[in-house]
N, CA, C and O atoms as a Tinker XYZ file with bonds, in Angstrom:
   336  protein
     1  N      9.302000    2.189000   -2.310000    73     2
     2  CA     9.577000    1.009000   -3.066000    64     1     3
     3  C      9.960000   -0.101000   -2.091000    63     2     4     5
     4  O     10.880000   -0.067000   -1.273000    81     3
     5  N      9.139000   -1.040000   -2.310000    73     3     6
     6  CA     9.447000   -2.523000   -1.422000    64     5     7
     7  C     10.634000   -3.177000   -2.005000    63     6     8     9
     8  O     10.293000   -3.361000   -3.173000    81     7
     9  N     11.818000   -3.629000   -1.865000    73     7    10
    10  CA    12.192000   -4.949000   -1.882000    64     9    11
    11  C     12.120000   -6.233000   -1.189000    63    10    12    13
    12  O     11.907000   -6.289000    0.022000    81    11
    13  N     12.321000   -7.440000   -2.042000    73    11    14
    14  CA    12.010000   -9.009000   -1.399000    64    13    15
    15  C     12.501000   -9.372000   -2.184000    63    14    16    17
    16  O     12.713000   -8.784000   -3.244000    81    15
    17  N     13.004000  -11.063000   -1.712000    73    15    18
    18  CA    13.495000  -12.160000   -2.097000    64    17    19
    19  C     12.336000  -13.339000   -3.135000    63    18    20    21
    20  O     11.328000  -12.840000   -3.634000    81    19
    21  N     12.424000  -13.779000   -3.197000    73    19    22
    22  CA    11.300000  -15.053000   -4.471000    64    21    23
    23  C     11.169000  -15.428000   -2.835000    63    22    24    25
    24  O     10.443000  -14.652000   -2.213000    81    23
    25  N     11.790000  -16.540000   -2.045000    73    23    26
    26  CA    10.954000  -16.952000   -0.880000    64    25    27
    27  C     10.261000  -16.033000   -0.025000    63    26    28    29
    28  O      9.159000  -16.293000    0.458000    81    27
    29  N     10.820000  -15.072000    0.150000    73    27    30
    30  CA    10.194000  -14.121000    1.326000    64    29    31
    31  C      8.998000  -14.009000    0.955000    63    30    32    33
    32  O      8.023000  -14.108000    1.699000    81    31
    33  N      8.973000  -13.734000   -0.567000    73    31    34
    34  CA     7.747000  -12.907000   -1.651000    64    33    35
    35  C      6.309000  -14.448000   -1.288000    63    34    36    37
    36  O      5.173000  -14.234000   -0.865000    81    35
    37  N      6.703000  -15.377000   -1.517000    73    35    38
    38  CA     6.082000  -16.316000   -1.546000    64    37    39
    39  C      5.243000  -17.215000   -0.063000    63    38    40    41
    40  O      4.273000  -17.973000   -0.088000    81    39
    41  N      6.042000  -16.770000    1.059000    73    39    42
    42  CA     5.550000  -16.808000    2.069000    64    41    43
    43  C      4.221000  -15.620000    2.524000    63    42    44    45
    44  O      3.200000  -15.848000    3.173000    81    43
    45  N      4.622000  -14.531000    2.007000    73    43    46
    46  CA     3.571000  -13.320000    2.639000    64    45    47
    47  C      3.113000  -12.954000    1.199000    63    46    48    49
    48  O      3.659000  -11.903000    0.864000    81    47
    49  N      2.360000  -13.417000    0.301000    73    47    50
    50  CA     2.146000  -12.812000   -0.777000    64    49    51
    51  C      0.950000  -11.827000   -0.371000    63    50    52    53
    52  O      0.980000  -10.688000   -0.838000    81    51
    53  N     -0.056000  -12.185000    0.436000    73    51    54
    54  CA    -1.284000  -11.542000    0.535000    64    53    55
    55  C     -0.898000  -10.125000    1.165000    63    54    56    57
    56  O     -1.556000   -9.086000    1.209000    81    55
    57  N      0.581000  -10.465000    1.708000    73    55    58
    58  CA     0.833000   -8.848000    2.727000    64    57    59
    59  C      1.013000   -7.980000    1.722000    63    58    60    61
    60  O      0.310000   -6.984000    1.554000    81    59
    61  N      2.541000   -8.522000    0.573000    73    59    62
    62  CA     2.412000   -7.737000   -0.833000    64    61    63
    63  C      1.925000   -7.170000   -1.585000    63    62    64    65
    64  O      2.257000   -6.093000   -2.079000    81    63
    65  N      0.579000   -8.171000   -1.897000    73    63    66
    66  CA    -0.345000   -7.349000   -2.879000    64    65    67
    67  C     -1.500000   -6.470000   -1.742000    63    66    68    69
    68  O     -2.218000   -5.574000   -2.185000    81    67
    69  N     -1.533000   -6.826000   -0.457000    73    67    70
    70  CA    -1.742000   -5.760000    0.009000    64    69    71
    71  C     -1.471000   -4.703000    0.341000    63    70    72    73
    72  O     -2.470000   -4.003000    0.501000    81    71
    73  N     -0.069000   -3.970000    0.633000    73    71    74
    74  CA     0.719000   -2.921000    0.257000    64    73    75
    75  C      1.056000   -2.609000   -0.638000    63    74    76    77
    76  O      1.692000   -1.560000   -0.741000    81    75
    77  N      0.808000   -3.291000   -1.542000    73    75    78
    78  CA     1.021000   -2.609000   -3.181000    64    77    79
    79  C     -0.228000   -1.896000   -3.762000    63    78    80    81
    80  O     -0.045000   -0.862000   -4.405000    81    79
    81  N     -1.500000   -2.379000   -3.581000    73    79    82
    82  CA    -2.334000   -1.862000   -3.828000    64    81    83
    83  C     -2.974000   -0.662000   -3.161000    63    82    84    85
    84  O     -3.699000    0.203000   -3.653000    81    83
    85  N     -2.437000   -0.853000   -1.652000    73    83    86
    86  CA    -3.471000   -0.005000   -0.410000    64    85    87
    87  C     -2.317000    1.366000   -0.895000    63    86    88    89
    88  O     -2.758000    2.510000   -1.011000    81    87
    89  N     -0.969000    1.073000   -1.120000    73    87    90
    90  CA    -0.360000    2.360000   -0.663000    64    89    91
    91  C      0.367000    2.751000   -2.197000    63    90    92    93
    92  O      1.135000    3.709000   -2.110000    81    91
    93  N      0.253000    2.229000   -3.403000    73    91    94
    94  CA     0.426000    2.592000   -4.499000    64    93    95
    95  C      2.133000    2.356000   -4.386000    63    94    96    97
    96  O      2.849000    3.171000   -4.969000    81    95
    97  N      2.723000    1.300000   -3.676000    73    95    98
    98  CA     3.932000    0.501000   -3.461000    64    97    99
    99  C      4.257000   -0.161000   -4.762000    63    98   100   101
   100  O      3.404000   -0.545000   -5.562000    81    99
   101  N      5.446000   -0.259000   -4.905000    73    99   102
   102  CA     6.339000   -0.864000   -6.350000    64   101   103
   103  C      7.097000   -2.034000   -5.234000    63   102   104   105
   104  O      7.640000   -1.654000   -4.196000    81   103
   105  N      7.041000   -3.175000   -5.556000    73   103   106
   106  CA     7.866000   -4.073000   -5.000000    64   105   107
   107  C      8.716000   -5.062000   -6.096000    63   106   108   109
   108  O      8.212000   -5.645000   -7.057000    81   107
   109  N     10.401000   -5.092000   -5.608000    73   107   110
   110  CA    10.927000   -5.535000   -6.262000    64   109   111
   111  C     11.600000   -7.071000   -5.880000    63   110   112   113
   112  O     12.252000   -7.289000   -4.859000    81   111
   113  N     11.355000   -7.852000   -6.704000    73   111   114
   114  CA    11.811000   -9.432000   -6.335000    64   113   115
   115  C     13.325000   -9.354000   -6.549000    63   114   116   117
   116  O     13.722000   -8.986000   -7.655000    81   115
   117  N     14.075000   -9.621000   -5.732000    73   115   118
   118  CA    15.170000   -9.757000   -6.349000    64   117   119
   119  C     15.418000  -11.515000   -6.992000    63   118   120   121
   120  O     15.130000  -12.487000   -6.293000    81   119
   121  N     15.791000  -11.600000   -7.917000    73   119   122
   122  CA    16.239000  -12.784000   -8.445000    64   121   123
   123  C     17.565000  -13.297000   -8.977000    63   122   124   125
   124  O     17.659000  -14.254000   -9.746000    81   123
   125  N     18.703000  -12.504000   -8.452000    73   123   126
   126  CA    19.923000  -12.669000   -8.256000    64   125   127
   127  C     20.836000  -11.470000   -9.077000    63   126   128   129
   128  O     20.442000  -10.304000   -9.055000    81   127
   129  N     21.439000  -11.656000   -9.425000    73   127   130
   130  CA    22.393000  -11.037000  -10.135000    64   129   131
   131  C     22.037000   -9.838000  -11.378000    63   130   132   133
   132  O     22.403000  -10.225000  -12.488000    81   131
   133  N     21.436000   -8.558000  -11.370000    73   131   134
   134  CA    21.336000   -7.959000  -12.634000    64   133   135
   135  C     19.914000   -8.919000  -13.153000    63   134   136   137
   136  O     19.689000   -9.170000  -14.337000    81   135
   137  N     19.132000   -9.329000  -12.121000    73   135   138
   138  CA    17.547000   -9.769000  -12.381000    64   137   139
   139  C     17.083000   -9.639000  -11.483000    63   138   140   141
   140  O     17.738000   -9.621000  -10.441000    81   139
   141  N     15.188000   -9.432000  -11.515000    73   139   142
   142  CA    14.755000   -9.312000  -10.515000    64   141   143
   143  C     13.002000   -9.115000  -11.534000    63   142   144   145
   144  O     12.917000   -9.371000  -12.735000    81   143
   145  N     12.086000   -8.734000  -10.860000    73   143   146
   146  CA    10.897000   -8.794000  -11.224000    64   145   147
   147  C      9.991000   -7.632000  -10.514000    63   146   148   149
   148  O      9.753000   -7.678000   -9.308000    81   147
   149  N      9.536000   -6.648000  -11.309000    73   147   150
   150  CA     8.686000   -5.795000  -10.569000    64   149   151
   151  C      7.394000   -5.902000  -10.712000    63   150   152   153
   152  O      6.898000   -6.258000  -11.780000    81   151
   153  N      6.484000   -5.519000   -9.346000    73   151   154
   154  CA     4.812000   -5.916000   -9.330000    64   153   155
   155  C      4.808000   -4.030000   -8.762000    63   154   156   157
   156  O      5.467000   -3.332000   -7.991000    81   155
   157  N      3.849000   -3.887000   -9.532000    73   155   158
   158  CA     2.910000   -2.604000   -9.229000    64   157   159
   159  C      1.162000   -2.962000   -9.379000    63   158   160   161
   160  O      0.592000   -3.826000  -10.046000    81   159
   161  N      0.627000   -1.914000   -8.468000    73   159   162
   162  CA    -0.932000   -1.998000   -8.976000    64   161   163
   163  C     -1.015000   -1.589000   -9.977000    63   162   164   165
   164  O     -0.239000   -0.884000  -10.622000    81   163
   165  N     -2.296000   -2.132000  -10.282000    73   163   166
   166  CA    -2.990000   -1.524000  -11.897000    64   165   167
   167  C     -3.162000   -0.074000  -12.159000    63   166   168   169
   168  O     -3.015000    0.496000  -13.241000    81   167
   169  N     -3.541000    0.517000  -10.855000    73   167   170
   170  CA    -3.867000    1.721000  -11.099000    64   169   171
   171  C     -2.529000    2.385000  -11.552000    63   170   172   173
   172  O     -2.510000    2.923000  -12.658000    81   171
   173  N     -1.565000    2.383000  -10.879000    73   171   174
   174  CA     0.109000    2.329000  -11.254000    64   173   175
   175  C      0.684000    1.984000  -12.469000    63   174   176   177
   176  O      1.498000    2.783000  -12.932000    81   175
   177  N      0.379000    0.718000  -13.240000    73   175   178
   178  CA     0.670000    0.622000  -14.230000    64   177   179
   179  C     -0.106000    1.476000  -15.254000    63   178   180   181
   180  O      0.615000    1.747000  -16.213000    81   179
   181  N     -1.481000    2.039000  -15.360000    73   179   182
   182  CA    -2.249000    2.545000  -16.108000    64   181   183
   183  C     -1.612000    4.173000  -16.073000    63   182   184   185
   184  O     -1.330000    4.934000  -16.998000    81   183
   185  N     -1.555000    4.281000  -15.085000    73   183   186
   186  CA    -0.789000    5.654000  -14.953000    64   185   187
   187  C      0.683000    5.963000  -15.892000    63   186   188   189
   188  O      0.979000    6.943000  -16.576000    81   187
   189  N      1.514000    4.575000  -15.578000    73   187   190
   190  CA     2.125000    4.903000  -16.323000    64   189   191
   191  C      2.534000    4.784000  -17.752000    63   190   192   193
   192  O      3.594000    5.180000  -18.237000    81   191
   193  N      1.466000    4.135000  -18.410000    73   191   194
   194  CA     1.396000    3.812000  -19.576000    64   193   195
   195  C      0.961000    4.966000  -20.093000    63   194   196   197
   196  O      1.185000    5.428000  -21.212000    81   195
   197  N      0.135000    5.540000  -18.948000    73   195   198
   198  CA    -0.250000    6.960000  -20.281000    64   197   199
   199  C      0.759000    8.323000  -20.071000    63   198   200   201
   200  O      0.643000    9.382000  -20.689000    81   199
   201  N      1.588000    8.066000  -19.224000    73   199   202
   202  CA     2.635000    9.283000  -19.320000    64   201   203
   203  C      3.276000    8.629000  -20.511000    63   202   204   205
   204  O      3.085000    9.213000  -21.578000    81   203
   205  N      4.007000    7.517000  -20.541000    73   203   206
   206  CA     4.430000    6.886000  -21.992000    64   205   207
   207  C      4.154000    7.475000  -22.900000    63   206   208   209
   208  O      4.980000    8.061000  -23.600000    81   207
   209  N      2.590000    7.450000  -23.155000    73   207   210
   210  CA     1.614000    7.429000  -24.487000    64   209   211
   211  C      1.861000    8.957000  -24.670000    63   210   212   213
   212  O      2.277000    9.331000  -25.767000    81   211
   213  N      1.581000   10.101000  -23.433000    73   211   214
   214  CA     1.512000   11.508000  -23.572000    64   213   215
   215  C      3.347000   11.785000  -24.030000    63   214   216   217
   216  O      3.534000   12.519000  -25.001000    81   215
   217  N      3.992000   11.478000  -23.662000    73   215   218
   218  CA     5.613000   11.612000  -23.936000    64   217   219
   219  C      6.380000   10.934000  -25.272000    63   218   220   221
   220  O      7.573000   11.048000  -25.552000    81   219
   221  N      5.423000   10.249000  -25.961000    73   219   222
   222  CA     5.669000    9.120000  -26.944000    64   221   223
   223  C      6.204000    9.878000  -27.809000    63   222   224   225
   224  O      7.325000    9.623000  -28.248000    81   223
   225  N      5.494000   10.949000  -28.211000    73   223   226
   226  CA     6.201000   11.653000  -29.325000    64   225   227
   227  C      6.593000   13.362000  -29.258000    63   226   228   229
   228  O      6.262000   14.219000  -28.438000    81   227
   229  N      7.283000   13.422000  -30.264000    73   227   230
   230  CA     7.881000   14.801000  -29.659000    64   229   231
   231  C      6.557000   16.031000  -29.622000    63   230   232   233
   232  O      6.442000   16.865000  -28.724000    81   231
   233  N      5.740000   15.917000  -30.676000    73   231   234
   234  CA     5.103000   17.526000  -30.206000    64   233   235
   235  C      3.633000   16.891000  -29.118000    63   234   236   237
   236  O      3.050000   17.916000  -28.766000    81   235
   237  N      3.134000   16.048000  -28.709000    73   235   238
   238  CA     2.977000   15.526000  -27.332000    64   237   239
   239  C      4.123000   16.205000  -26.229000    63   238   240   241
   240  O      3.812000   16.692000  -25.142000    81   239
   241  N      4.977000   16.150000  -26.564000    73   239   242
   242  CA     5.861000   16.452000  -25.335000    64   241   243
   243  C      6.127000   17.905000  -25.465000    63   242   244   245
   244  O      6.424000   18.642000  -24.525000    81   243
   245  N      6.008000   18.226000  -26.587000    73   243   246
   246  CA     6.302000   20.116000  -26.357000    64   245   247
   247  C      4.636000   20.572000  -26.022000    63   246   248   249
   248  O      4.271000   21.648000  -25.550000    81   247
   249  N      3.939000   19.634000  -26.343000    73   247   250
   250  CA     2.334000   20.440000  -25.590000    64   249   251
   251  C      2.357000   20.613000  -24.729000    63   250   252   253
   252  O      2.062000   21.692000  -24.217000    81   251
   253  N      2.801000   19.409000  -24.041000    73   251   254
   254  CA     2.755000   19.337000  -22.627000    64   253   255
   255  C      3.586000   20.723000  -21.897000    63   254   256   257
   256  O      3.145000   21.415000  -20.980000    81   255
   257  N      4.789000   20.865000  -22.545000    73   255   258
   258  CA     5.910000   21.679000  -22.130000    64   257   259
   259  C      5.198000   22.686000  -21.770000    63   258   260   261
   260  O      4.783000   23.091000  -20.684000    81   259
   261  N      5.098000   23.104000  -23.051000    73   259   262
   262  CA     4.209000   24.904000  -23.550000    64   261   263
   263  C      3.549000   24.660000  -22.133000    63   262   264   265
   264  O      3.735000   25.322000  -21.112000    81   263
   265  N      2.924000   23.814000  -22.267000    73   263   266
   266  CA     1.163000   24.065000  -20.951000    64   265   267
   267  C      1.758000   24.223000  -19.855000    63   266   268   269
   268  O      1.255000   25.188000  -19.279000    81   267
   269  N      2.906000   23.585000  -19.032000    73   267   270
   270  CA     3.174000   23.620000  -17.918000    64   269   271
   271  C      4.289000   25.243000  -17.700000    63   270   272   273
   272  O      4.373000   25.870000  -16.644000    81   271
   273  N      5.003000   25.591000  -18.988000    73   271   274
   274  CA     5.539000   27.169000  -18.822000    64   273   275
   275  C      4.232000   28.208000  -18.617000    63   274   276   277
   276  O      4.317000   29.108000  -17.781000    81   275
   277  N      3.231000   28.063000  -19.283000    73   275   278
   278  CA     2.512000   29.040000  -19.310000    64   277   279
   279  C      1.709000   29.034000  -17.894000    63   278   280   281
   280  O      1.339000   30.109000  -17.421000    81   279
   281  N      1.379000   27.487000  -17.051000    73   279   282
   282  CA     1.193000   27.901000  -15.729000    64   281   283
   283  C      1.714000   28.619000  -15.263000    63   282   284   285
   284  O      1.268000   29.646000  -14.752000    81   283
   285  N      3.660000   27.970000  -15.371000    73   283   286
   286  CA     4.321000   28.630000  -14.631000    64   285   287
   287  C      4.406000   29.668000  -14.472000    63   286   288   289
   288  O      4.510000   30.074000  -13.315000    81   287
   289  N      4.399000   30.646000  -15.649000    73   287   290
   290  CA     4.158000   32.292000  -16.072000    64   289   291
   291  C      3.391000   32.920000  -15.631000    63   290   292   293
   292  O      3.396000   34.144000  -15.501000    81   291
   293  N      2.325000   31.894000  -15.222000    73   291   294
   294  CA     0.876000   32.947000  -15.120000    64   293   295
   295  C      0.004000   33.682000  -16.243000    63   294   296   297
   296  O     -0.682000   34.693000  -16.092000    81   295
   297  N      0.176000   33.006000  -17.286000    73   295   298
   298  CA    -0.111000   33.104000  -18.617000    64   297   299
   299  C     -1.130000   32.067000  -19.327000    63   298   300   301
   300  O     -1.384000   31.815000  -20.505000    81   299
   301  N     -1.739000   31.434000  -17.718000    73   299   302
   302  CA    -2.569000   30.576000  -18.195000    64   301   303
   303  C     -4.165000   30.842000  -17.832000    63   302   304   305
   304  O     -4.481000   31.236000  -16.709000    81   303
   305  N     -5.218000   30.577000  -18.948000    73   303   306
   306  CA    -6.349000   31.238000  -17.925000    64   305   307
   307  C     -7.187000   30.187000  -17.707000    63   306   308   309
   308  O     -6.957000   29.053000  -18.129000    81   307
   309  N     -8.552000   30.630000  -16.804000    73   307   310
   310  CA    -9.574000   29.847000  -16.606000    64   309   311
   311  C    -10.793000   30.103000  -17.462000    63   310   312   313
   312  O    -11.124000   31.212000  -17.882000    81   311
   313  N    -11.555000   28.736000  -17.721000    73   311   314
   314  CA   -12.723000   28.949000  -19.132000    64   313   315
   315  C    -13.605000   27.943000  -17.748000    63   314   316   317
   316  O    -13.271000   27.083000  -16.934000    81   315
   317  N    -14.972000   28.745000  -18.152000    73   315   318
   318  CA   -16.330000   27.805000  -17.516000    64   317   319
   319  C    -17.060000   26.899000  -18.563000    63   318   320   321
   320  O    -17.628000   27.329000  -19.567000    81   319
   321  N    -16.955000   25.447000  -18.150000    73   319   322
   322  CA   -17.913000   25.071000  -19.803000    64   321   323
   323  C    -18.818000   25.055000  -19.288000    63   322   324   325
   324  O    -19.676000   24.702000  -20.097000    81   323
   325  N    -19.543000   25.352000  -17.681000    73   323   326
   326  CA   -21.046000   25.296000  -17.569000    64   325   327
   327  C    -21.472000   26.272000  -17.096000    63   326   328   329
   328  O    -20.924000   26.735000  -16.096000    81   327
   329  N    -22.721000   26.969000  -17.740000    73   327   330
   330  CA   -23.093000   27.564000  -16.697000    64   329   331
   331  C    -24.225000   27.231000  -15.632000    63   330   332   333
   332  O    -25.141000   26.463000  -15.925000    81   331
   333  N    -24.111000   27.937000  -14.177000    73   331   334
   334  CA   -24.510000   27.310000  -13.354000    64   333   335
   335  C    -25.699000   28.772000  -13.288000    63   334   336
   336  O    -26.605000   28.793000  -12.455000    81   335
């Protein structure tokens, strides 16, 4: 996670959105007191909109659960949908 100032941010913007994008970087503006402004890439924000969306509601979130115990267990199997 980057932090910067509004001037700092505004002098090197091209360096910003170039480390934000190249290295999947969160940079935070500070804007004084209990404010500030965060920039992420898109790919970053899309990502996390859909953990949101998958976590949004509760049996979304126990699917998810179940699926990741039963890796854990070894209780999970493999299916081919093609054959080759």
């Amino acid at each position: 996670m980057l932090t910067t100032t509004l001037s700092d941010f505004r002098k090197d913007i091209k360096r910003y959105f170039d480390q934000i994008s190249q290295n999947f970087e969160t940079l935070i503006i500070n804007r004084g007191k209990d404010s500030g402004i965060v920039i992420m890439s898109l790919v970053e924000y899309n990502s996390l909109k859909a953990t949101h969306h998958e976590l949004s509601s509760k049996v979304n979130e126990e699917r998810l659960d179940s699926a990741i115990q039963k890796l854990k267990s070894g209780k999970s199997f493999e299916k081919k949908l093609f054959e080759e």
